[in-house]
N, C-alpha and C positions, 0 to 999 in steps of 0.2 A: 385777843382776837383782832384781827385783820378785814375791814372790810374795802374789796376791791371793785373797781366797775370801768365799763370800756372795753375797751379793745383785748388788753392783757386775758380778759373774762376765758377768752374765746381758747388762748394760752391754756391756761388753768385747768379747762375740760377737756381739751385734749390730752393733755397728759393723765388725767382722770382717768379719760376713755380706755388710753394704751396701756395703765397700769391694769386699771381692771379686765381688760382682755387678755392678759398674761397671766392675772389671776386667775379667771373661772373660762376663759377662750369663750367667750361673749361678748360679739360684737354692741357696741352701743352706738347704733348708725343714723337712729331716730334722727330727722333733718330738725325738729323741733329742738333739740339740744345743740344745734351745733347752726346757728342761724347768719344767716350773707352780712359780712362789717358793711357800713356806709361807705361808698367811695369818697376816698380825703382822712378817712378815721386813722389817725395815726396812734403810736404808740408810748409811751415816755416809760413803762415799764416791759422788760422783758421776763419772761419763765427758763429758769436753766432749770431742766430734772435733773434728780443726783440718787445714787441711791445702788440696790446692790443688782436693780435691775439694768443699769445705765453705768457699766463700767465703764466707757468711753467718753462721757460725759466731760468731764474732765472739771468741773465747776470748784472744786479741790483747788487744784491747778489754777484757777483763774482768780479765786480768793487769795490766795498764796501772792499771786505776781501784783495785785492791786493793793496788799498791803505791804509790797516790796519798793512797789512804781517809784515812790517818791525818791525812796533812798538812790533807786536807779536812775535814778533822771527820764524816765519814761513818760511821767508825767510832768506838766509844767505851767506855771501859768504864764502869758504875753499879756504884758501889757498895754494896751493902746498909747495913753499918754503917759505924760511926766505929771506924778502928783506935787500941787501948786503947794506952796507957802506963805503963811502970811507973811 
């Protein structure tokens, strides 16, 4: 089990939302579930949905190239300085 809080929350429910209005076409527009972020409230995690309702999704796709990046050189670290020796 995963527990998550912040910003991402807001993520989470909406895809909730849109799943289940595909499911039973019931909106879940209650303002009390879906409440105003703080201005400043940033995010350090994202929600990709994936699934058979989200064929264009592409999260597959993205898994795929991030466990590729490295070998491609896509990713890289820079390094500021020269490490010192004694």
């Amino acid at each position: 089990m995963v527990r998550v809080t912040g910003p991402v929350v807001l993520e989470l429910q909406t895809v909730f939302a849109a799943d289940w209005f595909m499911e039973t076409d019931q909106v879940l527009g209650a303002s009390a579930l879906f409440p105003q972020r703080a201005p400043g409230d940033g995010a350090v995690a994202q929600v990709l949905a994936s699934g058979p309702d989200y064929p264009e999704a592409g999260v597959g796709l993205l898994v795929t190239a991030l466990i590729h990046a490295p070998a491609n050189g896509w990713l890289s670290q820079h390094r500021t300085s020269s490490p010192t020796r004694p």
